[in-house]
C-alpha positions in Angstrom: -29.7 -23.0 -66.3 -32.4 -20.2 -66.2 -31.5 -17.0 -64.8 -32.9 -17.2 -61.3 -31.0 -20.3 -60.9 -27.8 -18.6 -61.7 -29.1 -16.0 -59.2 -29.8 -18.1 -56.5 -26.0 -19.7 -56.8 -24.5 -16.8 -57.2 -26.2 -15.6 -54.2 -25.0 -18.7 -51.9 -21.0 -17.6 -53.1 -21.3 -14.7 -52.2 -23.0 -15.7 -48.5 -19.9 -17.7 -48.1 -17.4 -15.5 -49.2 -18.8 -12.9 -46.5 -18.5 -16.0 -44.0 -15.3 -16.7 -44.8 -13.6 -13.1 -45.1 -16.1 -10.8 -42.4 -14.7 -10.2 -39.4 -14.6 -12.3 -36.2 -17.1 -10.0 -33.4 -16.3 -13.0 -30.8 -16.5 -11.9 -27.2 -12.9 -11.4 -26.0 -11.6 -13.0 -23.2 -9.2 -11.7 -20.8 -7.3 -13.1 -17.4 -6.9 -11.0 -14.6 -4.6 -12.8 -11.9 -4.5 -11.6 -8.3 -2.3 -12.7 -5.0 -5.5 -12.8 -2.5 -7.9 -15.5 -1.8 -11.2 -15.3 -3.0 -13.0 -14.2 -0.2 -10.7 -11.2 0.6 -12.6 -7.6 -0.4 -10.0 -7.3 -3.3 -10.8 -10.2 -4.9 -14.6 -9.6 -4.2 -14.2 -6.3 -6.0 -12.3 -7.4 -8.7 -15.1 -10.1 -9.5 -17.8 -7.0 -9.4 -15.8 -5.2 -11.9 -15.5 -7.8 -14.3 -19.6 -8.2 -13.6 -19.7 -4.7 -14.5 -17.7 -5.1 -17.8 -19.6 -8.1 -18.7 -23.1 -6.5 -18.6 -21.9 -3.1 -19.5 -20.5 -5.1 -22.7 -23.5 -7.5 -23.2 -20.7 -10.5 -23.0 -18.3 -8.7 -25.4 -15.8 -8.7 -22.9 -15.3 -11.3 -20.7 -12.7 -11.1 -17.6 -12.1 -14.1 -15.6 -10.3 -13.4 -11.8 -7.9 -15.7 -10.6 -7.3 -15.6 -6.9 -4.7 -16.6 -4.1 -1.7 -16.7 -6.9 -3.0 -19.6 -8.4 -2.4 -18.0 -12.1 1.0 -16.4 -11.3 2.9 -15.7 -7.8 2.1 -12.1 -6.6 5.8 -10.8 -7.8 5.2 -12.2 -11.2 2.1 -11.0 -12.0 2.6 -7.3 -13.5 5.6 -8.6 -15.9 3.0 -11.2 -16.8 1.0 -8.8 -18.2 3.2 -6.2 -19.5 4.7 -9.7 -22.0 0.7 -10.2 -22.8 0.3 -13.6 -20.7 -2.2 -12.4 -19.0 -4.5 -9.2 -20.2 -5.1 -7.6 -17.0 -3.9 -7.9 -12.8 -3.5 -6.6 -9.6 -0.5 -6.1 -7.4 0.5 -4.3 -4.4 1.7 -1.9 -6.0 5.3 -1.6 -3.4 6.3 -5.2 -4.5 7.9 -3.3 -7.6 9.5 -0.4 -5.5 12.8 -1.9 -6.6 12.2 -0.9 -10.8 10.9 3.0 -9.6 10.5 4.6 -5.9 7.5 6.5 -6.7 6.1 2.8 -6.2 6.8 2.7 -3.0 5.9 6.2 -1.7 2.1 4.2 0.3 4.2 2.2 2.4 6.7 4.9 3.8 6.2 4.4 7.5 3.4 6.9 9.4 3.8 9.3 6.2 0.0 8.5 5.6 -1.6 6.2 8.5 -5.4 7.9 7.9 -7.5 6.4 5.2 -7.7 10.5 4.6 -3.9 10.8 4.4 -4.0 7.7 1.9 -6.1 9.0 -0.6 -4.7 12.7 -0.2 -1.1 11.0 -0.8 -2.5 8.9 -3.3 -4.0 12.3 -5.2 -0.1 13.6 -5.1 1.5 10.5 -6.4 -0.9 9.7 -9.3 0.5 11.2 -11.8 4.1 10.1 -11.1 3.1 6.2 -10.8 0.4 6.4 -14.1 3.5 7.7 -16.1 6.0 5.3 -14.7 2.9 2.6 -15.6 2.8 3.7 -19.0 5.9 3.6 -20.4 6.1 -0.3 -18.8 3.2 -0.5 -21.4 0.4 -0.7 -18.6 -2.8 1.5 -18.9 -3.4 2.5 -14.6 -7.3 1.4 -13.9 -8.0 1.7 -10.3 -6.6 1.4 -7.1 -7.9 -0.3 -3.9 -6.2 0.5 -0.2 -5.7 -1.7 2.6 -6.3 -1.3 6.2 -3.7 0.4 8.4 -0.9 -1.4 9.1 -0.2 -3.0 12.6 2.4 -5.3 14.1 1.9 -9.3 14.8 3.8 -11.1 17.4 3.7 -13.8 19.7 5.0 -11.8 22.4 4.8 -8.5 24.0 6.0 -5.9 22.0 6.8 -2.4 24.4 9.3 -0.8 22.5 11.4 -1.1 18.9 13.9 -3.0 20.8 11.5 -5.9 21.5 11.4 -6.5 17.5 15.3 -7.4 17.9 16.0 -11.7 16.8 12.6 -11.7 15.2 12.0 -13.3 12.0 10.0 -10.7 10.5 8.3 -11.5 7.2 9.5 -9.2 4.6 7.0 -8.6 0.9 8.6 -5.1 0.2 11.7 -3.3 -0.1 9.8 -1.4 3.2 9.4 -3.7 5.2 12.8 -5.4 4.8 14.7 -1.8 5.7 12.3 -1.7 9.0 13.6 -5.3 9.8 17.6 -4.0 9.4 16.9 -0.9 11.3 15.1 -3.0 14.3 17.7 -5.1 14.1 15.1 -8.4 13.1 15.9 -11.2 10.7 14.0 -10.3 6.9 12.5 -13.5 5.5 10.7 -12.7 1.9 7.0 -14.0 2.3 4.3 -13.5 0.1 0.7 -13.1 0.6 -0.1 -16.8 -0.6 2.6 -18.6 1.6 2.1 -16.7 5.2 -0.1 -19.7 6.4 2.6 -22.1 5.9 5.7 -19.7 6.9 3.8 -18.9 10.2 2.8 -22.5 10.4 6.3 -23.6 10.3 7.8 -20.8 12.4 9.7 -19.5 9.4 8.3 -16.3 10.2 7.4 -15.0 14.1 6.8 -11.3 13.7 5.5 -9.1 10.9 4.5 -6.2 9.8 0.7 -6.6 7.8 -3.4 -5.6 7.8 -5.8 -6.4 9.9 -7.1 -8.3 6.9 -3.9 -9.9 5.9 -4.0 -11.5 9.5 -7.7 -12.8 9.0 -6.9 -14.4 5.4 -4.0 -16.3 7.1 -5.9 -17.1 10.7 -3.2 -15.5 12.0 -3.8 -16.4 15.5 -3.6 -19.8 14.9 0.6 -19.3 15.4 0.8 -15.9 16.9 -0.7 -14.0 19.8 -0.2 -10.4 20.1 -1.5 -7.5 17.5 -0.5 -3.8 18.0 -2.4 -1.2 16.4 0.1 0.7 15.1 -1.3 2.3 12.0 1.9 2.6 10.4 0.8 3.2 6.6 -1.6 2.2 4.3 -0.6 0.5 1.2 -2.9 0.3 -1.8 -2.8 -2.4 -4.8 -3.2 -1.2 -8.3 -5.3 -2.9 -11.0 -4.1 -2.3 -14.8 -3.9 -3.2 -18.1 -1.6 -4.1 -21.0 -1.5 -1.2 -22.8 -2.1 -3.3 -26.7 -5.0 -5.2 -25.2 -6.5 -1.9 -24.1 -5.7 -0.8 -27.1 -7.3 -3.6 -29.4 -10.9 -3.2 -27.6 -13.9 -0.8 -29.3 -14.2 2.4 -28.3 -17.1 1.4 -26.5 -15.7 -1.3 -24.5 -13.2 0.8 -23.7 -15.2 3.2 -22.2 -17.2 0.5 -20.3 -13.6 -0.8 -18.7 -12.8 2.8 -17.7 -16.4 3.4 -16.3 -16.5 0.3 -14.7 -12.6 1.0 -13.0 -13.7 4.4 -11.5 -16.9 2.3 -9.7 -14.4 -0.1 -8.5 -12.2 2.7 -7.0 -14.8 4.1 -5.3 -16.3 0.9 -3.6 -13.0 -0.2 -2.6 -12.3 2.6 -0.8 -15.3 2.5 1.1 -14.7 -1.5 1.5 -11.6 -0.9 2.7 -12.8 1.7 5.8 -16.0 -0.9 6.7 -13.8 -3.8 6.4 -11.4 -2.4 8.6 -13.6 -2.6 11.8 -14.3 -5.7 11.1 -11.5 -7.2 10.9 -10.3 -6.0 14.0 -13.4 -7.5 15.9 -12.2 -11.4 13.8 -8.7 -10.8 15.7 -10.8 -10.1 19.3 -13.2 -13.0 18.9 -9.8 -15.6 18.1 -8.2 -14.5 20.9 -6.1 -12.4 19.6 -4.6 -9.4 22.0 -5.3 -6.6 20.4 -3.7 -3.5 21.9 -2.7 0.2 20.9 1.3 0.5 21.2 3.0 1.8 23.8 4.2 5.9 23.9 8.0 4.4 24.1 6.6 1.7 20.9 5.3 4.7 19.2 8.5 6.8 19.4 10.8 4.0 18.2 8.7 3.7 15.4 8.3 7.2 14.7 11.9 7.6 14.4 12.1 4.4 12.3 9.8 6.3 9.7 11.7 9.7 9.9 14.5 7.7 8.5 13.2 5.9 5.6 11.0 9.1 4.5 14.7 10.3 4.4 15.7 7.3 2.5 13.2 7.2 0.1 13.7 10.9 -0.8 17.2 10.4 -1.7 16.5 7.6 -3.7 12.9 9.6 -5.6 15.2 12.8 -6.0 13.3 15.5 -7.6 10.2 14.0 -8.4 9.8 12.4 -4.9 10.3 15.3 -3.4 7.6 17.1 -5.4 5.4 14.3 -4.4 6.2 14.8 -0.6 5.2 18.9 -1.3 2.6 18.6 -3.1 1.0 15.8 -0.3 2.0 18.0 2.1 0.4 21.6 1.3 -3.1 19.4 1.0 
């Protein structure tokens, strides 16, 4: 064999080793499971930050939303992705108030009923809920809020005493202690399965959004809405810590950069949609009214007592959450 033969060969080998042995630069692909059905603004925004990631990345990273619990059911989703089953999600973030109270410090009744108050309580709870994240190996990304929340009913509704015999959907450790103190009947429905619970009369009062009530055609079973603005509670969108971990530097920075746009937008979705919403309830005959001063008190007093309660249960660190929202 003449030399540039030998050449040539040895040239092919080694083209083959490299394929064999290089390193796999693949586009990654991760899952991001949510509760809400496609068309609510949550799910819209998470589809716009995985757009973002995708062209930030030029396909490197490729995130595909699932919607309405169709991956996992809402509870399951954030231990789904601290075991790796799924790379990413989103819950609301009080669904897990039961492993940490800090969780549940959004849906402590009228503590925060202002989209202002929200983000001002969110500012002094950050910290607390990003550490209590991270040590459940889960990087924090963003956060989206809700609209205020108001009560449904297919009935009037004048004072707290009204609420007495109702079955009053319960998705929170909140909501279920606000059922026991109005003396109504807790029955644990999530997002996905209010159609059918109000459908089949498990459930006749609740507690919930404006948007909540659209996603479900609420007034297809009940009648009454009252504006009670009693908090807003806010989902949380984040990561398992390893898969973070494993991506460049560069994709990295194109999932955080792509987390804070989603933060912002969702706040602002949250205020427009808001309106909005309220005007779907109107048009569907829905009677939308402002509670009464005696409703107002009741409820007031209802909200004294579990900021009390959750306190107790926070200690130290809730408390310093409470002062530090509080000077602002």
């Amino acid at each position: 064999m003449n030399v540039t033969g030998k050449f040539a060969r040895l040239g092919m080998a080694a083209a083959v080793l490299l394929a064999t042995t290089a390193p796999s630069f693949a586009a990654s692909q991760w899952v991001l499971p949510s509760a809400y059905p496609a068309a609510n603004y949550h799910v819209e925004n998470l589809n716009q930050f995985a757009k973002d990631i995708d062209t930030a990345t030029k396909g490197e990273l490729k995130i595909t939303v699932h919607p309405n619990a169709s991956l996992f059911k809402a509870p399951d989703i954030k231990r789904a992705v601290q075991t790796g089953q799924a790379q990413a999600g989103e819950v609301l973030l009080s669904l897990h108030e039961n492993e940490n109270p800090v969780y549940g410090i959004d849906v402590v009744p009228f503590l925060a009923s202002s989209f202002e108050q929200s983000k001002k309580l969110w500012t002094a709870s950050k910290p607390a809920i990003e550490q209590a994240l991270d040590k459940q190996g889960l990087k924090l990304l963003y956060t989206t809020p809700w609209p205020p929340q108001g009560i449904f009913t297919k009935k009037d509704v004048n004072s707290v005493a009204d609420l007495k015999g109702l079955k009053w959907r319960a998705y929170n450790v909140g909501t279920s202690r606000i059922a026991d103190l109005v003396g109504a009947q807790p029955v644990t429905v999530q997002a996905a399965e209010l159609p059918q619970a109000l459908a089949t009369g498990v459930v006749d009062g609740l507690m919930t959004s404006s948007a909540t009530g659209v996603d479900s055609k609420i007034w297809e079973s009940l009648t009454h809405y009252y504006d009670t603005q009693a908090w807003i509670p806010k989902n949380v969108i984040f990561v398992n810590k390893a898969a973070f971990a494993a991506l460049d530097p560069a994709i990295q920075k194109a999932v955080t950069d792509a987390a804070a746009a989603a933060e912002t937008r969702g706040w602002t979705l949250a205020a427009e949609k808001t309106a909005s919403y309220m005007e779907t309830l109107k048009k569907n005959g829905m009677q939308v009214q402002e509670p009464s001063a005696e409703l107002k008190t009741g409820l007031s007093e209802v909200g004294a007592k579990l900021t009390e309660d959750w306190s107790k249960k926070a200690g130290a660190e809730g408390q310093a959450i409470l002062d530090a929202y509080r000077k602002m």
